[in-house]
C-alpha positions, 0 to 999 in steps of 0.5 A, spaced: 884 763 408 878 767 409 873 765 414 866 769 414 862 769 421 854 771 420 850 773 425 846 778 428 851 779 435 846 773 439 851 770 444 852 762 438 855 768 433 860 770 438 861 764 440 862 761 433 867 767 432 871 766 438 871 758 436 874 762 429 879 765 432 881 759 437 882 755 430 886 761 426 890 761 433 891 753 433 893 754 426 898 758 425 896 759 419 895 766 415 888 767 416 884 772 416 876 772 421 871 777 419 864 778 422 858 779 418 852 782 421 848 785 415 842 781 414 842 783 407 849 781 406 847 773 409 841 773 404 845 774 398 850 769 401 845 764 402 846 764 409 838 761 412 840 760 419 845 763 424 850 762 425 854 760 419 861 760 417 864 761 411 871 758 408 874 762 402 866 764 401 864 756 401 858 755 407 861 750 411 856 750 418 850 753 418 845 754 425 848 751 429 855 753 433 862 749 431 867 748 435 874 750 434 876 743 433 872 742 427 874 749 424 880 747 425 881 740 421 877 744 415 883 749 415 888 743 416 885 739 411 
């Protein structure tokens, strides 16, 4: 699965792809986390407010930061 972590670099983004990363580990699944900064790039994906994470390009939070949990249970599920 892929995991899409948008931000610009701010403290929430690095914290919600800690999170990611947190979860894929939890998993251990074979997920994949990359990082998004591109402002460009997020408006083209819908992306209104960060930080947002994506599973497999479907948006699944967006403004504020998810725990690893929550992450979590959407990889599980």
């Amino acid at each position: 699965m892929l995991i899409e972590v948008f931000g610009p670099g701010c403290m929430k983004c690095q914290t919600m792809e800690k999170h990611a990363k947190e979860a894929v580990a939890q998993s251990g699944g074979e997920h994949q986390v990359v990082k998004i900064s591109d402002y460009a790039a997020m408006v083209a994906r819908g992306v209104l407010s960060t930080p947002a994470l994506a599973l497999d390009g479907q948006l699944k939070f967006q403004g504020r930061v998810a725990s690893a949990d929550e992450i979590l249970a959407l990889l599980k599920g």
